[in-house]
C-alpha positions in Angstrom: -22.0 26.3 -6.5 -19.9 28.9 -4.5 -17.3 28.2 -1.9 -19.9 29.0 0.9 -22.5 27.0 0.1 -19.9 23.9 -0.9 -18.8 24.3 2.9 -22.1 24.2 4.2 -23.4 21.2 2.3 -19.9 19.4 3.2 -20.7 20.1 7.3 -24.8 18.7 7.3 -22.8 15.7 5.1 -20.5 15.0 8.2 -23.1 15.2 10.1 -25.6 12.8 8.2 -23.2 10.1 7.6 -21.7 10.2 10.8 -25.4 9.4 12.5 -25.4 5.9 10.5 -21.9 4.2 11.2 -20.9 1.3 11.2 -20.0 -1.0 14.5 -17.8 -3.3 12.6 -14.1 -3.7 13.9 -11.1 -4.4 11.6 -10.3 -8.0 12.2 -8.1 -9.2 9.2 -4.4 -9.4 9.7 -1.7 -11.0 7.3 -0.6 -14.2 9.0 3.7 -14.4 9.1 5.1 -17.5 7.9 8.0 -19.3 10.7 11.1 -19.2 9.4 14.2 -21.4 9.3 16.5 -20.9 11.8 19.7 -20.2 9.6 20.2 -16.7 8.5 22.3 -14.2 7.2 22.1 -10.2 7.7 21.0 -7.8 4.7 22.5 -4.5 5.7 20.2 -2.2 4.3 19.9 -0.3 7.4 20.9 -0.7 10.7 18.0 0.1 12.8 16.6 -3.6 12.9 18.3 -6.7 11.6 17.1 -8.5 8.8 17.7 -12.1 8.9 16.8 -14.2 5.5 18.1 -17.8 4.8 20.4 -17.7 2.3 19.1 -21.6 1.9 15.1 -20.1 1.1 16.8 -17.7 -1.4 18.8 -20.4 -3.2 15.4 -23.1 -3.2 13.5 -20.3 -4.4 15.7 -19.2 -7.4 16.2 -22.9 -8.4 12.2 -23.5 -8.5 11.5 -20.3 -10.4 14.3 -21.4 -12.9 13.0 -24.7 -13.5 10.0 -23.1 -14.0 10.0 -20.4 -16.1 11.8 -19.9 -20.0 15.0 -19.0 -20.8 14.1 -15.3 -21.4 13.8 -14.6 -17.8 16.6 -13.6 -15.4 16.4 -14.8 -11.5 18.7 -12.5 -9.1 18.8 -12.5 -5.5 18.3 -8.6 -4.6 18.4 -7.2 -1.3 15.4 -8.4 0.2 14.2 -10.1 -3.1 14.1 -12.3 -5.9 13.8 -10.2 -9.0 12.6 -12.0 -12.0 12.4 -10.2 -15.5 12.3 -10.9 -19.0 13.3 -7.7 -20.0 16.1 -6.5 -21.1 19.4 -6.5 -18.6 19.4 -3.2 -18.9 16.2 -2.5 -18.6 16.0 -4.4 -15.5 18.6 -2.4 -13.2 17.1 0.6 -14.6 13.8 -0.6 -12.5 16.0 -2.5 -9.7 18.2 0.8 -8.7 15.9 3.8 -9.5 12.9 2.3 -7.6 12.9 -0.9 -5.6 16.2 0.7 -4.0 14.8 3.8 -4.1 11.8 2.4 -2.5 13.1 0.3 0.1 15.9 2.9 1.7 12.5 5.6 1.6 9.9 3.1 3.5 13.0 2.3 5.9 13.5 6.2 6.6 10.3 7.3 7.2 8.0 4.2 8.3 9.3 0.5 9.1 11.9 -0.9 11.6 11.1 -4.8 11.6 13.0 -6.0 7.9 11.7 -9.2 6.2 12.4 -12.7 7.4 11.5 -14.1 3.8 12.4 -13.5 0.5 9.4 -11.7 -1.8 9.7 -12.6 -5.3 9.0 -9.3 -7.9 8.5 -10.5 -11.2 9.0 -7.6 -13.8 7.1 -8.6 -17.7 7.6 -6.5 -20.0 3.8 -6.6 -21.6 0.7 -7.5 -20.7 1.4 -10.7 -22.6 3.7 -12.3 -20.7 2.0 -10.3 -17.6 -1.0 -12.9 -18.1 0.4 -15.9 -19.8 2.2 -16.2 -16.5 0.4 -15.4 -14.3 -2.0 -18.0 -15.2 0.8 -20.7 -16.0 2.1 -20.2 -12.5 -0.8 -19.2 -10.3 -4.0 -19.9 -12.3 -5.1 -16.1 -12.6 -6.8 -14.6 -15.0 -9.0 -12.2 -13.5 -6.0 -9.7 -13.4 -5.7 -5.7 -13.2 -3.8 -4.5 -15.5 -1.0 -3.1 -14.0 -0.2 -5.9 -11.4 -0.7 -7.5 -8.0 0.8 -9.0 -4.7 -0.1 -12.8 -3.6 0.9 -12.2 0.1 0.8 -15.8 1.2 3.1 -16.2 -1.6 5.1 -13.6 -0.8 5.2 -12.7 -4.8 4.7 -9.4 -6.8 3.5 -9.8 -10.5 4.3 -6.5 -12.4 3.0 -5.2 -16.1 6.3 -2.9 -15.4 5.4 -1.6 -19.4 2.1 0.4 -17.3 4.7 2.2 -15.1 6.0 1.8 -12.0 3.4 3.2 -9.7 1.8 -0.2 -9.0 5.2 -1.5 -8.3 5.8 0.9 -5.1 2.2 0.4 -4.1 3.1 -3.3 -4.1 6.2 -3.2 -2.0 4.0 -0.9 0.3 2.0 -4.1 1.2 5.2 -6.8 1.0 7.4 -4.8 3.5 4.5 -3.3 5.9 3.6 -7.1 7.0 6.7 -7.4 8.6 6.3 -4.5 10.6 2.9 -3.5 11.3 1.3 -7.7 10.1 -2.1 -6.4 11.8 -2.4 -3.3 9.5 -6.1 -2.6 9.0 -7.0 -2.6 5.3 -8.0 0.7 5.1 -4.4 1.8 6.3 -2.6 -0.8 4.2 -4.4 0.2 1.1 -4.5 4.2 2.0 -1.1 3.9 2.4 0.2 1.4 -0.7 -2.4 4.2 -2.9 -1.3 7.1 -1.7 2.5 5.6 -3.4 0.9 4.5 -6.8 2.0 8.1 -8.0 4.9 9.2 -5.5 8.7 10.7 -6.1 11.2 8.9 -3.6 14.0 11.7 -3.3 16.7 12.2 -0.5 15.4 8.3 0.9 11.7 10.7 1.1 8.6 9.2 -0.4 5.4 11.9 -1.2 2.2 11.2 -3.0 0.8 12.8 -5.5 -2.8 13.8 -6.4 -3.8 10.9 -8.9 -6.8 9.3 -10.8 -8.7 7.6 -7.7 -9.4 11.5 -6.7 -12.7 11.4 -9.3 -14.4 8.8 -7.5 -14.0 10.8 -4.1 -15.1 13.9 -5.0 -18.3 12.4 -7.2 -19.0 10.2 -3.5 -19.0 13.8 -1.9 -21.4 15.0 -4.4 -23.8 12.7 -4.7 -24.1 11.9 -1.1 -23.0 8.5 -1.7 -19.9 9.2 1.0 -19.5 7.1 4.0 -18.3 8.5 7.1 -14.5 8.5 8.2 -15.9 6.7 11.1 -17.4 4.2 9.2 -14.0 3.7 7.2 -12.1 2.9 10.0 -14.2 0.2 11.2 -14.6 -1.4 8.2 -13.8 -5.5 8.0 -11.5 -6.8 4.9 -14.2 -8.0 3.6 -16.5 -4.8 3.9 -13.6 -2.7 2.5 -13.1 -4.8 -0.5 -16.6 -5.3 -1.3 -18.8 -3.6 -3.8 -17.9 0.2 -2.7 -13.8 -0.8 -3.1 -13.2 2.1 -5.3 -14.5 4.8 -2.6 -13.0 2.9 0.0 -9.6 3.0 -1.9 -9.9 6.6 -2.5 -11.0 7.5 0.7 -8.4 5.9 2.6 -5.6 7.1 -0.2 -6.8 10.5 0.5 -6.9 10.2 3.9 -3.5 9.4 4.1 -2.4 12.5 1.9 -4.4 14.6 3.9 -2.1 13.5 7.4 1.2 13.7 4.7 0.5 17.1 3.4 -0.1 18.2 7.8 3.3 16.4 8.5 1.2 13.7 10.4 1.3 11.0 8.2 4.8 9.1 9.9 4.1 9.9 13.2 0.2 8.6 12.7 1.9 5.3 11.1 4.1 4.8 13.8 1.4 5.2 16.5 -0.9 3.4 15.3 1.5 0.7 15.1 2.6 0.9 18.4 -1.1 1.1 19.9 -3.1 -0.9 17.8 -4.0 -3.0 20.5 -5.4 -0.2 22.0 -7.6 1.0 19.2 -7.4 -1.2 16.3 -9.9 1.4 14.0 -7.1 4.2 14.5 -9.6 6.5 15.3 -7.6 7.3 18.5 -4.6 7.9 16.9 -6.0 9.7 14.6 -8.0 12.3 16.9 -4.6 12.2 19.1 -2.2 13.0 16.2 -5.0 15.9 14.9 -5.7 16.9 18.0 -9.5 17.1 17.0 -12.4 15.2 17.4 -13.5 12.8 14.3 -16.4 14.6 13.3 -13.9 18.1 13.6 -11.1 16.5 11.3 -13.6 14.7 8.4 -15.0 18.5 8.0 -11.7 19.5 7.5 -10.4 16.2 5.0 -13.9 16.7 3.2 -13.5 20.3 2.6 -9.4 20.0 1.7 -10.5 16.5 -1.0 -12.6 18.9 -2.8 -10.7 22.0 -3.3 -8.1 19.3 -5.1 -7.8 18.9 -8.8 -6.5 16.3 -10.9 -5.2 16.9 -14.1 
């Protein structure tokens, strides 16, 4: 199929999903815990205060201790609780050259409002450990393999020996609640994706092309696509129902597409700061573009497949 006709087909596609959208409105938000009223200042960067107890830190780390064997390590660290049984070295490795890494690029480019509450991160070193503990601890075993974040238990359960991709896309969820807590799905996972395969350089964080692209591109081709529209609206419930791995790489993509046009901080930060005013982000969107909906998904669908992953 040549360029010309790929175009074409991608332009009656807009225009037949966008006729069948969906009038569901984003409704799930992550719920903030109150906190204690004694608290200390992490100084990772100045912009707005972070204020943890020192008290939740110290009741945490004695609970995970008198939980877990004698081959982990529990360290207070910046904003977390880092629990690993790998090897000390091994562990800083992961501590300084991406949760640091992490933290300071998320704090450059997106967040002002720091954590009130300690996140736990615990680092296994196989998917052994990865699963005996997470179903000693938590009673799961219905587990990706790479890891997971229990918000309302403000923990992070990482198969670090997959890589450290999932980790970032983690902290992308465990740090964004305290400053955006009614973050739509579709944005919180679009944006905790697009990190999965990321370099975090000069306190800068980019994504890279990466394996959800397939499912995309075969969603375009099949006419199985859902309208950008659509996405936007979707529920929690909607977006992580049967079509999750479109959704995922729809919204992932979506949010490379607004990174690679320099719109992707200043769309977060918007959004943000006008969700009560459009909760889909549809606004923002078409404000930050400066095109209409159905003018920018012509443009995304026709930029997600010229892309290649190899």
């Amino acid at each position: 199929m040549n360029n010309t006709i790929k175009i074409v087909r991608l332009f009656f596609l807009c225009l037949f999903v966008l006729s069948g959208c969906s009038s569901a409105t984003v409704n799930h938000a992550l719920k903030l815990n109150e906190s204690p009223s004694k608290r200390f200042s992490l100084g990772v960067n100045d912009s707005a205060i972070a204020t943890i107890s020192q008290i939740e830190f110290e009741s945490r780390i004695e609970e995970l201790k008198n939980s877990l064997s004698n081959d982990f390590s529990v360290e207070q660290h910046s904003y977390f609780i880092i629990v690993s049984n790998l090897t000390a070295s091994e562990t800083e490795k992961v501590t300084s050259g991406t949760i640091d890494k992490a933290v300071d690029c998320f704090y450059n480019n997106y967040f002002n409002a720091k954590p009130s509450e300690p996140t736990t991160i615990f680092l296994f070193k196989n998917d052994e450990t990865y699963r005996y503990w997470a179903k000693k601890l938590y009673d799961d075993d219905d587990l990706s393999r790479y890891g997971y974040y229990k918000p309302f238990a403000k923990t992070m359960l990482m198969n670090i020996n997959t890589g450290t991709g999932t980790l970032v896309h983690e902290m992308t969820h465990a740090l964004v609640r305290y400053d955006f807590p009614d973050i739509p799905s579709w944005f919180n996972e679009g944006l905790g994706s697009l990190y999965e395969r990321c370099s975090l350089n000069n306190k800068q964080i980019l994504g890279y092309v990466n394996w959800r692209l397939p499912a995309l591109q075969d969603a375009i081709n099949d006419m199985s696509y859902t309208s950008l529209d659509k996405l936007l609206k979707t529920n929690y419930d909607e977006f992580y129902g049967n079509r999750s791995d479109v959704n995922y790489a729809q919204a992932r993509y979506l949010c490379m597409y607004l990174q690679e046009a320099g719109l992707l901080k200043e769309f977060y930060k918007l959004f943000r700061d006008t969700y009560y005013d459009d909760n889909t982000g549809k606004s923002q969107l078409e404000k930050i573009t400066g095109k209409s909906l159905p003018e920018l998904e012509i443009q995304y669908l026709t930029w997600v497949s010229s892309l290649k992953y190899e």
